[in-house]
N, C-alpha and C positions, 0 to 999 in steps of 0.2 A: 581238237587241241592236242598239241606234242607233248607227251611224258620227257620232261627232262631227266638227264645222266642220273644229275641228283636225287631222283625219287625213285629211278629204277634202283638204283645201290639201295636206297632206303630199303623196297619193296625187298629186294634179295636178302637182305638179314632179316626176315621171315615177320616185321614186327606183327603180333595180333591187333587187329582191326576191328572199329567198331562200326557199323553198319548200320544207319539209320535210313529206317523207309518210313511212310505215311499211311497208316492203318482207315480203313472206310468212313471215317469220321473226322479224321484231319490231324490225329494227334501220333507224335512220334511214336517209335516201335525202336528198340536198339537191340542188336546183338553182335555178339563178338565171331567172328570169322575169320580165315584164314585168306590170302587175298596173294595173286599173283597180275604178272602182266602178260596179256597177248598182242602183240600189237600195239597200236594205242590206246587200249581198253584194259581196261580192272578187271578181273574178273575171280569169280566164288565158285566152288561146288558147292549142292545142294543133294542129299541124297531122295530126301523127301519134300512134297510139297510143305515147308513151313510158314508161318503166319507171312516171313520174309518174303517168300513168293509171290504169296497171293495178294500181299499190298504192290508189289512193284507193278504187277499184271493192272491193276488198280490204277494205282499215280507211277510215274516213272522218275518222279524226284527222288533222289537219295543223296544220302552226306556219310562221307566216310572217313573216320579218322585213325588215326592210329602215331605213336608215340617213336621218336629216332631215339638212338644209342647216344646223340651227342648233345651237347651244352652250347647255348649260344653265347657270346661274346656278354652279355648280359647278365648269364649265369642262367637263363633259363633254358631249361629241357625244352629243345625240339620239337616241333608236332607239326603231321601234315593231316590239313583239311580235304577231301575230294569233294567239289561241288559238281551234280552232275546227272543224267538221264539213263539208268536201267532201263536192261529187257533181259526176259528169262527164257534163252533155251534146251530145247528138250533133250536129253542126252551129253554123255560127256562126263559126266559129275566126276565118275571113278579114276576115270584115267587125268584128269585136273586132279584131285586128293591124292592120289599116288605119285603126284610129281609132286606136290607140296608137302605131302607129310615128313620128308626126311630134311624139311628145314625147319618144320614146327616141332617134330617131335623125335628128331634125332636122325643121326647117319642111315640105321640098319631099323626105321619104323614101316611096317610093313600094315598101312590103313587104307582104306578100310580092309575089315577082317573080308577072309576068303566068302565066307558066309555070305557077305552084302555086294560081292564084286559084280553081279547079275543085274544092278538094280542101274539102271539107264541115268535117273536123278535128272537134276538139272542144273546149270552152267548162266548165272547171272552176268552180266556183261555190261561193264559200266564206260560208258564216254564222259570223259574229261569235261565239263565247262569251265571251270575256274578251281584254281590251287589256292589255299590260306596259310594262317598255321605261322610260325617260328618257324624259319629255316631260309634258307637260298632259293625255296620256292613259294613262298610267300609272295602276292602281287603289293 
């Protein structure tokens, strides 16, 4: 499925995202992360294997949300739903976090620390199925 204009501008103004996988027993798992586009794919760095991981390796459903800057016609805040299919690969993490940090956490944010720059991590990679949510990309 195509990322629309709309969502890429979203994704550019850095909103934090919530990241919902499927834990070995069926029940939700959320965390908040930092979310960029490649391609037509979402994707996350991950420096170490977290719970996040090893459920998406598990189920590859994931729901991912995150809040716009703007107000709809309505008066309601924005929000975009990703409905959609993960997979985690190996390597990458740092160099995705170093392109992302300085729109999460400033112009001159230099993350991860030097210290953890060696650590390979890993690179979640979401495809689109379906958009939700308030906005121009609501179906």
């Amino acid at each position: 499925m195509k990322i629309s204009e709309s969502i890429r501008e979203l994704i550019a103004k850095a909103p934090l995202a919530h990241l919902t996988t499927l834990n070995s027993k069926g029940g939700p798992q959320v965390t908040v992360v930092w979310v960029g586009i490649e391609n037509d794919e979402f994707v996350i760095g991950h420096l170490a294997t977290h719970q996040k991981v090893k459920n998406i390796r598990h189920d590859a459903r994931v729901a991912l949300s995150m809040l716009s800057d703007t107000t709809s016609a309505m008066g309601l805040r924005e929000y975009l739903v990703i409905y959609g299919n993960a997979r985690v690969t190996e390597g990458g993490a740092v160099d995705l976090l170093r392109r992302l940090a300085p729109l999460y956490l400033g112009p001159n944010a230099d993350f991860p620390p030097p210290a953890m720059r060696n650590i390979p991590g890993y690179v979640t990679r979401i495809t689109p199925a379906r958009f939700a949510g308030i906005g121009s990309w609501a179906e």
